[in-house]
Structures are given as structure tokens and as C-alpha cells.
C-alpha positions as CSV (number, residue, x, y, z in Angstrom):
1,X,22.7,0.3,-3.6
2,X,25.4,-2.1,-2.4
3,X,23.5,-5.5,-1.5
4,X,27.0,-5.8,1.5
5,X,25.5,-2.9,3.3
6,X,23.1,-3.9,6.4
7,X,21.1,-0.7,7.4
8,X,19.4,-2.2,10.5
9,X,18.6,-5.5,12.3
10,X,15.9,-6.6,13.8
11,X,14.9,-10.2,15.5
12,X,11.6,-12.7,15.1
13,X,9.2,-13.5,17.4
14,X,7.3,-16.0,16.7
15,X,5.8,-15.0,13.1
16,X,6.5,-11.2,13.9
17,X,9.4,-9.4,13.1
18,X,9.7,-5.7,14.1
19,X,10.9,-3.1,11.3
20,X,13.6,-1.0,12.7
21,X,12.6,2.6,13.6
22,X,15.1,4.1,11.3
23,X,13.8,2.2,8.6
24,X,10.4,2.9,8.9
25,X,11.3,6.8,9.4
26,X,13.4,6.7,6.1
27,X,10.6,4.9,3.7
28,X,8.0,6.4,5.7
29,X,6.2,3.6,6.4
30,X,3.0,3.9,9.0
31,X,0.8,2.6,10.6
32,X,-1.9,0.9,8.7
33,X,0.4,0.7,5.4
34,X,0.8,-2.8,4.2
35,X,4.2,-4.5,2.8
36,X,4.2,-6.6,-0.1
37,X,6.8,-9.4,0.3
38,X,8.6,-10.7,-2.8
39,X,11.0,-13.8,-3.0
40,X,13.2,-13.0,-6.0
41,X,15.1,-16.0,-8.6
42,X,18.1,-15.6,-6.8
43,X,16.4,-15.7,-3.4
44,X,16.8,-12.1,-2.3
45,X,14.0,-10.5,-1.2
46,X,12.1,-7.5,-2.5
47,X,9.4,-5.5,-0.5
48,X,7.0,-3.1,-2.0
49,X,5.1,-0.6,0.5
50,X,1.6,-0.4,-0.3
51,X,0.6,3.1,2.4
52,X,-2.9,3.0,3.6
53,X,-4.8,5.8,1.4
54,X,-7.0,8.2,3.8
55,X,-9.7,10.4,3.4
56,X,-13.6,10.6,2.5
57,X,-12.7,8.2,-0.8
58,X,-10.4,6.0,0.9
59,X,-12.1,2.7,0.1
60,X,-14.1,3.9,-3.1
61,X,-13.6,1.9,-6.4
62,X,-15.6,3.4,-8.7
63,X,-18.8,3.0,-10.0
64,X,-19.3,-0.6,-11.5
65,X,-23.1,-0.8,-12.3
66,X,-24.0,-2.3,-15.4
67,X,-25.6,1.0,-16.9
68,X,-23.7,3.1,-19.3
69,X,-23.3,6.6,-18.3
70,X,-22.6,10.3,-19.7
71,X,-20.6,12.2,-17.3
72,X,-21.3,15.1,-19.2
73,X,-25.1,14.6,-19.5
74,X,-25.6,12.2,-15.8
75,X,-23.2,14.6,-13.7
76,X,-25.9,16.3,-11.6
77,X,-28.6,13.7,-12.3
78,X,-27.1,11.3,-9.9
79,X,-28.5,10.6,-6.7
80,X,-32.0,12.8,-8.2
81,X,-35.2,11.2,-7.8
């Protein structure tokens, strides 16, 4: 990728800048995604697209209790009384 080419332009506004509509169409960028804005050693900048995951496990980590389980043994046991 040549670093001469300009795909799009957009202005500021205040602290807001818009992302051009072709832009956001081509690395599929949506609502809700985040970017991740990186200032590189020769003071180009890099930005990483972090999309917004969906679904019933969106915002799940994982289990981070301090008892050792078996998956194989625990499986159906969880949540049991």
C-alpha cells in the first residue's frame, strides 16, 4: 500500500472527526466497533478495529473463581443444587 495514496478525507469538529462512508463500507466498520489509535516512531498513524462482538456471550470472560474444576467431571454439576 502506497503511503502517497489518500483514499478519503474527512474534517474535525471539535474532538470528532467523521470516518468517510467508503471507508467504513470497505473495513466494515460499525456501529458500536471501537478503533484503537496508534502513533508510530516515525509519526504515522496506525489504527486497529476492535468490532463490537454480539450475541448471548458477548460480554462473558470466563469463569475466574478460585475453585479448580473438571470439565469432564463438573460439566452438568454446574448451577445443581
Amino acid at each position: 500500500m502506497s503511503s502517497e495514496r489518500i483514499d478519503a478525507e474527512s474534517k474535525v469538529s471539535g474532538n470528532q472527526a467523521n470516518i468517510p462512508a467508503r471507508i467504513r463500507r470497505e473495513l466494515d466498520i460499525d456501529d458500536g466497533d471501537q478503533l484503537r489509535w496508534h502513533i508510530e516512531d516515525d509519526g504515522s498513524v496506525r489504527i486497529q478495529i476492535i468490532q463490537q462482538q454480539t450475541g448471548t456471550f458477548a460480554e462473558f470472560d470466563g469463569y475466574e473463581g478460585e475453585t479448580d474444576t473438571n470439565v469432564t467431571t463438573d460439566h452438568d454439576a454446574w448451577g445443581v443444587e
